[in-house]
Every structure is written in C-alpha cells, then in structure tokens.
N, C-alpha and C positions, 0 to 999 in steps of 0.2 A: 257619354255623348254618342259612342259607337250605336247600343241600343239603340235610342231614341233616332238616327241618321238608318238606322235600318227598318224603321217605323214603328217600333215595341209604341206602343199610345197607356199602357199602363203598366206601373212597376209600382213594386211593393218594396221597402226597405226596409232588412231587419239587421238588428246587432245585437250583439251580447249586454256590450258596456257601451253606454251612449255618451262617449268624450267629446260631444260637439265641440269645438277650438273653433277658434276666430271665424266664429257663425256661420258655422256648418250646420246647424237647423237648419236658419235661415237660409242658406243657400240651396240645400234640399230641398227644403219645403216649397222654395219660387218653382222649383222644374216643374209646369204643369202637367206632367207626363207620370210625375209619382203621387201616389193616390194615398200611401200610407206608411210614414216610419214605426217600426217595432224597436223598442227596445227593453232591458228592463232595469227592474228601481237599483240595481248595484252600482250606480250613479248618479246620485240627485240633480236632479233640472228642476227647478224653482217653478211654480206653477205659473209665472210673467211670465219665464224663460219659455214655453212650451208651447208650440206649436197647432192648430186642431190638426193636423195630418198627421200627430204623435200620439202613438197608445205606450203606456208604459206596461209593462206587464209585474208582478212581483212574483220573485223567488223567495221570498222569506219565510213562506210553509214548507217550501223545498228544503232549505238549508238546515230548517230547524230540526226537519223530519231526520235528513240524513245526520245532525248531530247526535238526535237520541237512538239512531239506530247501531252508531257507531260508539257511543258507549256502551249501551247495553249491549254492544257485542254483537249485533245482530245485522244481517246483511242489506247491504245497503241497493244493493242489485234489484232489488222486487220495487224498490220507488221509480226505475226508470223501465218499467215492461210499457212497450209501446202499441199498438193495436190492438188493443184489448177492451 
C-alpha cells in the first residue's frame, strides 16, 4: 500500500515459491497497479487457479543440470555466471 500511496502506478511481483493462501493471487492480481506476478513451477497452481497477470517460470532444466553436475563431480558454479 505504501508504494502505491507514494504513486508507484506499476509493480512487478516476483517469488521464488508461489504459496498463494487464502487467495493471495486473487488478491494481488485485483491491485491494478501490479502489472505482473513472477513466480516459478516449484509449486503447482492449477491452470483454473491462475491468473493472466501470472507467468510461471520453470527451474526444472536448472535443477536437473545442477543434479548431473554434482554427480559427475563437476562444478556447479559455471550454471549460475550472470552477464554473460
């Protein structure tokens, strides 16, 4: 509310794990002042459940990469180089 009482007119919403509870989408999603929730699939929301102000994003190429990298023994550090 602060934001928005300070005039912010667009916000972007991101999270890790999208635990919406007692319709917390829903209740993001009404702010018209937020334009887009981020979050990603390490939490299923049902394709009903889901908002169009929701982009889900998937880690599951991540997770897989860093599992075979960490068997083979191999460093997991070069899946997260940033600016490049």
């Amino acid at each position: 509310r602060l934001i928005i009482e300070e005039g912010v007119e667009d916000i972007m919403v991101m999270c890790t794990h999208g635990v919406f509870t007692r319709g917390g989408l829903e209740k993001l999603a009404a702010i018209p002042q937020i334009s887009e929730i981020v979050t990603t699939d390490t939490v299923d929301i049902p394709e009903d459940k889901r908002d169009p102000k929701l982009t889900v994003l998937s880690v599951g190429n991540v997770f897989a990469d860093s599992i075979r990298h960490n068997f083979n023994r191999e460093s997991i550090g070069d899946l997260f180089v940033y600016g490049e």
